[in-house]
N, C-alpha and C positions, 0 to 999 in steps of 0.2 A: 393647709396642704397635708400636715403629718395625720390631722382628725380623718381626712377625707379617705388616704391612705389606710388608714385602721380600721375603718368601718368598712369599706371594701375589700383589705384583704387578712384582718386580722394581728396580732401582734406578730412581732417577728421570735416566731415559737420556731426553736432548735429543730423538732420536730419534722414540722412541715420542710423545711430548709432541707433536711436528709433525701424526705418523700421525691421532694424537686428533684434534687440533685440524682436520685436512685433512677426516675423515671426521664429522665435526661440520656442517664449512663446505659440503661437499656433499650433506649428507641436508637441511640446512636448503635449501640450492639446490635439490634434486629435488622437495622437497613441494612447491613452486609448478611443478612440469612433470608431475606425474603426475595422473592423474583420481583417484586412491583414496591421501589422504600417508599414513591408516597404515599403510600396506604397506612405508613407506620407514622404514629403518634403518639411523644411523650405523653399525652393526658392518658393516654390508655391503661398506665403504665402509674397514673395517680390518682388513686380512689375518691381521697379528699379535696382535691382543684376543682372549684369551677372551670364548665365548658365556657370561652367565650362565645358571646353573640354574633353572628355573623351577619350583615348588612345583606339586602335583596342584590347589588350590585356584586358581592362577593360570592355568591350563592349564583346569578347570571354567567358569571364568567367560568365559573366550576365548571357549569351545564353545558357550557357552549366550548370548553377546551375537551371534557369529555367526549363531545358529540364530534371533533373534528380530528380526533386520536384514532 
């Protein structure tokens, strides 16, 4: 589990932990300055994170809550 853990997200570097935490701290700060918060996202906010993958079923239902807003 800990091997699987580390090849996918790397050690747990001080670093990255900031990055997190910074771009946490500013998506929560933007969603009270923007007219539309879910548009706002911590990844935005972290250069080095991978984007997760999103499944056809979770990308379907995006399309279909967009198209009924």
């Amino acid at each position: 589990m800990w091997r699987a853990f580390r090849k996918k997200r790397g050690s747990l570097f001080f670093g990255r932990r900031i990055e997190q935490g910074f771009g946490n701290w500013m998506a929560h700060y933007t969603m009270f300055k923007v007219k539309d918060p879910e548009s706002v996202s911590a990844l935005a906010y972290m250069p080095h994170e991978d984007v997760p993958e999103k499944s056809f079923e979770e990308e379907r239902m995006k399309a279909i809550r967009k198209k009924s807003a």
